[in-house]
KEVEXKE-808345 format. One record per residue (C-alpha): residue in one letter; x, y, z. Coordinates in steps of 0.02 Angstrom, whole numbers, padded with zeros to 5 digits. Example, Ala and Ser with C-alpha at 12.3 -4.5 7.8 and 13.67 -1.06 7.14 Angstrom:
2
+--------+--------+--------+--------+
| residu |      x |      y |      z |
+--------+--------+--------+--------+
|      a |  00615 | -00225 |  00390 |
|      s |  00684 | -00053 |  00357 |
+--------+--------+--------+--------+
END
This chain:
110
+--------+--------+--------+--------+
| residu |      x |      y |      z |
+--------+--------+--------+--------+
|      x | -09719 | -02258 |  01864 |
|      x | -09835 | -02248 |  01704 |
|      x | -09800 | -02296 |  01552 |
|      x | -09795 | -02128 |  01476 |
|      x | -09642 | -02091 |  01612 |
|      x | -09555 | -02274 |  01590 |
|      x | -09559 | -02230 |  01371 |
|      x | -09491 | -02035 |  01380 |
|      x | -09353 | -02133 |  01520 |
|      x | -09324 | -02250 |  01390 |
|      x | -09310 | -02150 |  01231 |
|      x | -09201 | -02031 |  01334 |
|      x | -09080 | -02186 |  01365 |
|      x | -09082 | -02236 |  01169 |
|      x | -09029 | -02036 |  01117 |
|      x | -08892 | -02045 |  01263 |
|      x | -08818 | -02188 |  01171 |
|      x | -08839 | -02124 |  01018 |
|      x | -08744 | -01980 |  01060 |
|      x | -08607 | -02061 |  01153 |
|      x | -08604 | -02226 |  01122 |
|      x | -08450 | -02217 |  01001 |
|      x | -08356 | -02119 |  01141 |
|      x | -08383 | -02227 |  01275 |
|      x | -08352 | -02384 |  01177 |
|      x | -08190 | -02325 |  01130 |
|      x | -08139 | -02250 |  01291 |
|      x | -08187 | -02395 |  01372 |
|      x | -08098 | -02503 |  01243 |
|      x | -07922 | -02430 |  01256 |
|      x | -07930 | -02409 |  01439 |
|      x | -07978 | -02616 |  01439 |
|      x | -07823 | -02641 |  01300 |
|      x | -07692 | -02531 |  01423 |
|      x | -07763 | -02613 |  01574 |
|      x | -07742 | -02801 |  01489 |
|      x | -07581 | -02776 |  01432 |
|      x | -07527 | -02712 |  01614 |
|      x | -07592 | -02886 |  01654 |
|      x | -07486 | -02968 |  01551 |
|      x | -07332 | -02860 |  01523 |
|      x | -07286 | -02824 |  01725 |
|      x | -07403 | -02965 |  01806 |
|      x | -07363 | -03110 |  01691 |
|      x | -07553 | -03136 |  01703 |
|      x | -07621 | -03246 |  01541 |
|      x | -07803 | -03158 |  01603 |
|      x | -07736 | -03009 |  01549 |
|      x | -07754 | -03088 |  01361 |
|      x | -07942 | -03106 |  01397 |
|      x | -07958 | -02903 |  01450 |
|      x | -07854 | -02859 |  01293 |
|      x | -07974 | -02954 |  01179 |
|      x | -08131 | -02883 |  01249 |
|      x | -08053 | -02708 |  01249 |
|      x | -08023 | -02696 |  01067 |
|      x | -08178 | -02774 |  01026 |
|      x | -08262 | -02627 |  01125 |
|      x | -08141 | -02517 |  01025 |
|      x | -08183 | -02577 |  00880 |
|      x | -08356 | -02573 |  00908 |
|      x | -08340 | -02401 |  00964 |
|      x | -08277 | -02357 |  00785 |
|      x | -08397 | -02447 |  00711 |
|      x | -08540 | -02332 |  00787 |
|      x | -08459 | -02170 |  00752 |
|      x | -08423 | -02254 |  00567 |
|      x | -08615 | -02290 |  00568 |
|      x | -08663 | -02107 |  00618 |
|      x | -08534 | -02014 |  00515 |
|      x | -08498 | -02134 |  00359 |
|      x | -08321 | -02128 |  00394 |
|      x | -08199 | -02200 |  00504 |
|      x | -08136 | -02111 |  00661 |
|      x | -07963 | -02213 |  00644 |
|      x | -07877 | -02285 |  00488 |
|      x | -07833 | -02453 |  00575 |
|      x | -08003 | -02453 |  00596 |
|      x | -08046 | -02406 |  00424 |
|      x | -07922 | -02557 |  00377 |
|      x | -07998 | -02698 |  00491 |
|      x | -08179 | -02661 |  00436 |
|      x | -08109 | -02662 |  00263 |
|      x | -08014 | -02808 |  00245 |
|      x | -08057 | -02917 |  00372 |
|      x | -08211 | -02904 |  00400 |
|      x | -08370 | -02968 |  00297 |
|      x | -08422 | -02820 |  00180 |
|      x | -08636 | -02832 |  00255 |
|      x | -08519 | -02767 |  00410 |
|      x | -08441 | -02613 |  00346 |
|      x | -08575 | -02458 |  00370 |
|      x | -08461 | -02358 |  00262 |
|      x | -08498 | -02466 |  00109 |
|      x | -08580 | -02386 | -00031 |
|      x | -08602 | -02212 |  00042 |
|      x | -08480 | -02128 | -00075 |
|      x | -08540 | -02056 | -00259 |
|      x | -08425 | -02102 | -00398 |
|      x | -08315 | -01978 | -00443 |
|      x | -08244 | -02032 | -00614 |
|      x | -08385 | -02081 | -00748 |
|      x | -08380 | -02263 | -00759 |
|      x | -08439 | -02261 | -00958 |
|      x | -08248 | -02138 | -00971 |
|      x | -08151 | -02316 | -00940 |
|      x | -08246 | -02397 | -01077 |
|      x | -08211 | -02288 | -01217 |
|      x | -08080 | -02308 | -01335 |
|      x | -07965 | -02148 | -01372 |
+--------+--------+--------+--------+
END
């Protein structure tokens, strides 16, 4: 294989996840979450708390791609998380939005 083939293979991969990176990670994430707490909830398996963690971290993650690609959030828990509890340098949705109101309009005095 050249290196002309191995860097069209590889840009190929990068647009693939791109693309559907966000829906995989979330799919994958809430399958991980259901199968986790199957683990715990019928199995009595303390595992099951590991599954569940890594699950919505890929969900979360997930949301955090498609909040990277579209400047909004897919899903307003996930809207909340990245906006309260997580560091702002985190949030890709930070300081995308225009200003609506005219900040000088609070100022004045009537």
């Amino acid at each position: 294989m050249n290196v002309l083939t191995f860097g069209i293979a590889v840009l190929g991969a990068l647009l693939a996840l791109w693309l559907l990176g966000g829906v995989l990670l979330r799919i994958g994430g809430l399958l991980l979450v259901l199968a986790g707490g199957f683990g715990i909830g019928l199995q009595h398996d303390a595992n099951g708390l590991f599954v569940l963690a890594i699950g919505a971290l890929l969900w979360l993650a997930g949301h955090w791609h498609y909040a990277l690609r579209h400047h909004e959030y897919k899903s307003p828990l996930a809207g909340y998380v990245f906006g309260c509890w997580v560091p702002g340098w985190l949030d890709p949705t930070r300081d995308w939005a225009i200003p609506v109101a005219d900040s000088e309009a609070d100022r004045r005095t009537p």
